[in-house]
C-alpha positions as CSV (number, residue, x, y, z in Angstrom):
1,X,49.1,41.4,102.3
2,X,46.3,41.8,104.7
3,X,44.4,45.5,105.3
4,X,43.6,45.2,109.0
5,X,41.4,48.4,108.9
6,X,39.7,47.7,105.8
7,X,35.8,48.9,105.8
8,X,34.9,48.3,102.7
9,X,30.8,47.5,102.5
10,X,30.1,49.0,105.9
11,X,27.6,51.6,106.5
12,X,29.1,54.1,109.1
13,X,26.8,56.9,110.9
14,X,28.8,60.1,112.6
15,X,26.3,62.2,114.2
16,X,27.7,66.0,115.2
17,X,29.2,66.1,111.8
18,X,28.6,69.2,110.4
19,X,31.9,70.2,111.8
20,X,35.2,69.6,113.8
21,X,36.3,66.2,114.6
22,X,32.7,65.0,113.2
23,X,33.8,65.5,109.7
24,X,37.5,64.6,110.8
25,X,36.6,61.3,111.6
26,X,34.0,60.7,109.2
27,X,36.7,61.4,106.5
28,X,39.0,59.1,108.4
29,X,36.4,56.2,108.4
30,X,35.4,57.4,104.4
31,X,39.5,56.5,103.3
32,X,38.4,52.9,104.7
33,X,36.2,52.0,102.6
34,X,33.0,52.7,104.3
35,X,30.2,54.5,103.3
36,X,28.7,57.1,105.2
37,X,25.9,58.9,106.8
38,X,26.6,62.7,108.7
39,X,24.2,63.8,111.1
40,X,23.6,67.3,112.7
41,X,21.5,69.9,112.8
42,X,22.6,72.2,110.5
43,X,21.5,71.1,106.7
44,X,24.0,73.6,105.0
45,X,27.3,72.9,107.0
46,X,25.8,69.0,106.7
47,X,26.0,69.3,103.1
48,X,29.0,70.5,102.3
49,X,30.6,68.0,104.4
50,X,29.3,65.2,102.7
51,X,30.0,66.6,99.3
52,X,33.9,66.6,100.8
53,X,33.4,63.1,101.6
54,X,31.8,61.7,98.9
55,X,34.4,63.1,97.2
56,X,37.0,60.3,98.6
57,X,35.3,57.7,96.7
58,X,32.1,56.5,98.8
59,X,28.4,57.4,99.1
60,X,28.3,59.8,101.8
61,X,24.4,61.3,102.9
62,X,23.8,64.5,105.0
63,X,20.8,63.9,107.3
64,X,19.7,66.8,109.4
65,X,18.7,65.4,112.7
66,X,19.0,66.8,116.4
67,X,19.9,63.8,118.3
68,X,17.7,64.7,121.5
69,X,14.6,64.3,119.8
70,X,13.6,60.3,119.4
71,X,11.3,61.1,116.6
72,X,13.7,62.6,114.6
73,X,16.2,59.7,115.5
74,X,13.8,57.2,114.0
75,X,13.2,59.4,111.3
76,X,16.9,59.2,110.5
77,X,17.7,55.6,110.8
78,X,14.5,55.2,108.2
79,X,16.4,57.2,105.6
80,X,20.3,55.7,106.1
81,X,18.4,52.3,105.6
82,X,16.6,52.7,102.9
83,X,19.5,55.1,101.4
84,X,22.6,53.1,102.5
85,X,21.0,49.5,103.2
86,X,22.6,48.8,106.8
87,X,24.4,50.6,109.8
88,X,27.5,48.8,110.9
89,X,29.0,51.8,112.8
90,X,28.0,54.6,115.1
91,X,30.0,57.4,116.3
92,X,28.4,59.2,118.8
93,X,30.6,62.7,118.6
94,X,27.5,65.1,118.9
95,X,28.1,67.1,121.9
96,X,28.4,70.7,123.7
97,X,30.5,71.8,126.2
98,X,29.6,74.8,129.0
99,X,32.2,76.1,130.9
100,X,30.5,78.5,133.9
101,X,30.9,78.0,137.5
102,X,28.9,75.7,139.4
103,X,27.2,77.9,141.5
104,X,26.3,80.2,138.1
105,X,24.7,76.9,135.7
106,X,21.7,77.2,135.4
107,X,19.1,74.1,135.5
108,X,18.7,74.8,131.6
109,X,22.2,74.8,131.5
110,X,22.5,71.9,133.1
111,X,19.7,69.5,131.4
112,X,21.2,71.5,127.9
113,X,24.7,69.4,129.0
114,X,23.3,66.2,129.6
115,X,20.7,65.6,127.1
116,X,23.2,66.6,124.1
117,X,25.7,64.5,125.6
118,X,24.6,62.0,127.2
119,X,21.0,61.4,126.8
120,X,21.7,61.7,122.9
121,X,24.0,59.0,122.7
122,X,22.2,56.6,124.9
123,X,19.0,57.7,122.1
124,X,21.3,56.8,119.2
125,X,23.1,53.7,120.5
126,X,19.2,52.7,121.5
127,X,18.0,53.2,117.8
128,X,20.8,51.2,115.9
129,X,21.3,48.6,118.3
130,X,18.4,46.1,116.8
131,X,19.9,46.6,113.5
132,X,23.1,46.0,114.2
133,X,21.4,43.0,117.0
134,X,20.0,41.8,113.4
135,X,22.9,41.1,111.2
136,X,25.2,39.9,114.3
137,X,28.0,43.0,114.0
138,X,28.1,46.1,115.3
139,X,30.3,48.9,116.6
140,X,29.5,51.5,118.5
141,X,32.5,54.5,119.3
142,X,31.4,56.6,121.9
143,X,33.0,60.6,122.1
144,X,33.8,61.0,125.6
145,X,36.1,63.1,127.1
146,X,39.2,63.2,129.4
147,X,37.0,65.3,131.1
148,X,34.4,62.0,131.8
149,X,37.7,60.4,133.2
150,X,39.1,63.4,135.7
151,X,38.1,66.7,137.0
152,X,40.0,69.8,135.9
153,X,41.0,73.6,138.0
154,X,41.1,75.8,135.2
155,X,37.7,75.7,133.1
156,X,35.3,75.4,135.5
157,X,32.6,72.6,133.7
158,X,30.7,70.4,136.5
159,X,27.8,69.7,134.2
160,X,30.2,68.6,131.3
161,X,32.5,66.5,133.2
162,X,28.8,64.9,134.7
163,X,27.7,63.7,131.5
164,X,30.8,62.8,129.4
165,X,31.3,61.0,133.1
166,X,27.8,59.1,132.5
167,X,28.8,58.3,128.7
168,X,32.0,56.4,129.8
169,X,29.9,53.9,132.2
170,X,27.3,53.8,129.7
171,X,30.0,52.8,126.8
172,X,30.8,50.1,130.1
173,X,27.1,49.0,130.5
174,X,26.1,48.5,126.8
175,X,29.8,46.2,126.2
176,X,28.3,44.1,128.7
177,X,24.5,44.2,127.3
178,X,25.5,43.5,124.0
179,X,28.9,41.7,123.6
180,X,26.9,38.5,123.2
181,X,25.1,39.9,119.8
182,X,28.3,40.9,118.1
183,X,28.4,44.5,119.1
184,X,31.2,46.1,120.7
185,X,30.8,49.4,122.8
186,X,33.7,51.3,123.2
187,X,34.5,55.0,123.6
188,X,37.2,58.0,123.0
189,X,37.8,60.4,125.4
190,X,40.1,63.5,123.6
191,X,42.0,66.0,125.2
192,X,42.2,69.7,124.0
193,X,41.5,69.7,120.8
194,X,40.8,73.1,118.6
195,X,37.5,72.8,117.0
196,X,34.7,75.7,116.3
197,X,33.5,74.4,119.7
198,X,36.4,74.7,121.9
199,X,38.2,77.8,120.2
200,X,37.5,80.6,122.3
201,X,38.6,79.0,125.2
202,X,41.6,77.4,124.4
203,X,43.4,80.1,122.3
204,X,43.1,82.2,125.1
205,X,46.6,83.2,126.5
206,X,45.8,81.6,130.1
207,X,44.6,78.5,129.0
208,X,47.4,77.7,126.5
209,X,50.0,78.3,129.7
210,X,48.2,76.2,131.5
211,X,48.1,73.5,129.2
212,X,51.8,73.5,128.3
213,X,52.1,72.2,131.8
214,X,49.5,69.8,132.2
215,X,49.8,68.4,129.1
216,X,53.1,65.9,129.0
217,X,53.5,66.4,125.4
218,X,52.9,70.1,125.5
219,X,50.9,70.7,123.0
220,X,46.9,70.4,122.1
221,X,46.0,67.9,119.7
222,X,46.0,68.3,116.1
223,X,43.9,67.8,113.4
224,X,43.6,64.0,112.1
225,X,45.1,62.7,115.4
226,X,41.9,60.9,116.4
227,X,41.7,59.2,113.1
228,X,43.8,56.2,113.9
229,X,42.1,55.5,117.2
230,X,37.9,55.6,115.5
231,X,39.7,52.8,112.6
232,X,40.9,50.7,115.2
233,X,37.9,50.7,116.9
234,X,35.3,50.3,113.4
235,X,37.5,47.6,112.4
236,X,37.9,43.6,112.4
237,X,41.1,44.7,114.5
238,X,39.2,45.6,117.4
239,X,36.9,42.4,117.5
240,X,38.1,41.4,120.8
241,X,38.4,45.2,122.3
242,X,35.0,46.5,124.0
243,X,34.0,48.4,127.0
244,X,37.0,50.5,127.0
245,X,37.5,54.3,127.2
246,X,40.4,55.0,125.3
247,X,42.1,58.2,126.1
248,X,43.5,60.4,123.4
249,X,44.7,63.2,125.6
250,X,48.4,64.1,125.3
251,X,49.3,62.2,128.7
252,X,47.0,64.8,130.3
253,X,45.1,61.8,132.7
254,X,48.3,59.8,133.2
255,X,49.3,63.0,135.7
């Protein structure tokens, strides 16, 4: 019998996962096989996390890192390769999310969105890419959003939708840069999910009618229901399966 999502020996780095789907699909990627590395910027959240995860059978390291800062990036990828020995698989799911008219975003606002978001994965894909260049294998899961795929009338988010919208063509120019090394580049882009992040906006009474009807299955997602979709794409069953933006989303973008 053949285990198409096996991960055993790989090295898998989650950044943004001191929390929400971070951890989720960190744990998902842990019951492979594969052995971890969380990333974030808070040390305490970080290491309770990994304790959790180590606790399905693998080595699991927290590493406090703040993924717009290149120094600290480098720093990082020193301490997964001496601790862990390689870096197979990134999963960029570090990100924020301002809601705020356009006219009321500020320019801090603004640079805030798209250097979390965008700059931060282009930075991380940019650090592990000669490793992975190295041994001939990589994969590299980007977090969008439905959000980098449409726009939206209800949660007004301009500088959001901007640079989840830049990460999906980035996840489409680095499948092309780097399919003939062995890498593939593909991303994610989840619907409504509840996490710490995305609580106080979408448990609001408004919101939730709104999404009953925009959403075709009528319902936000629930925890664990990204798993499936970050194995596929870490695994040997995804070899042939890069520069695509998979949404996750309910049916939300098919509407």
């Amino acid at each position: 019998m053949k285990n198409y999502f096996d991960l055993t020996g790989r090295v898998a780095v989650i950044t943004g996962a001191s929390s929400g789907l971070g951890v989720q699909m960190a744990k998902a990627l842990a019951n492979q096989g594969a052995d971890i590395a969380i990333l974030a910027r808070r040390k305490e959240k970080l290491e309770q996390a990994a304790k959790e995860i180590a606790a399905l059978g693998v080595k699991c390291i927290p590493v406090k890192c703040d993924i717009t800062d290149t120094a600290q990036i480098e720093e990082a990828k020193k301490e997964i390769l001496a601790k862990l020995g390689r870096i197979d698989i990134l999963v960029n799911s570090a990100g924020t999310g301002g809601v705020a008219p356009t006219v009321d975003v500020s320019d801090e606002m603004l640079m805030n969105e798209i250097n979390i978001d965008l700059v931060g994965t282009f930075k991380m894909a940019r650090a592990v890419a000669p490793e992975m260049i190295k041994q001939g294998f990589g994969r590299i899961i980007n977090i969008a959003s439905m959000y980098g795929l449409v726009g939206n009338m209800i949660a007004p988010s301009a500088a959001y939708h901007a640079a989840k919208g830049g990460v999906v063509n980035l996840t489409r120019a680095l499948a092309a840069e780097w399919g003939k090394d062995g890498i593939t580049v593909n991303s994610i882009c989840p619907g409504y999910f509840v996490t710490e992040l995305t609580e106080s906006t979408l448990k609001t009474e408004q919101f939730a009618a709104y999404a009953k009807g925009a959403i075709p299955v009528g319902r936000y997602g629930d925890e664990g229901e990204l798993d499936s979709t970050v194995i596929y794409l870490a695994s040997p069953a995804s070899n042939f399966v890069t520069g695509m933006n998979i949404a996750v989303d309910g049916g939300y973008t098919c509407i």
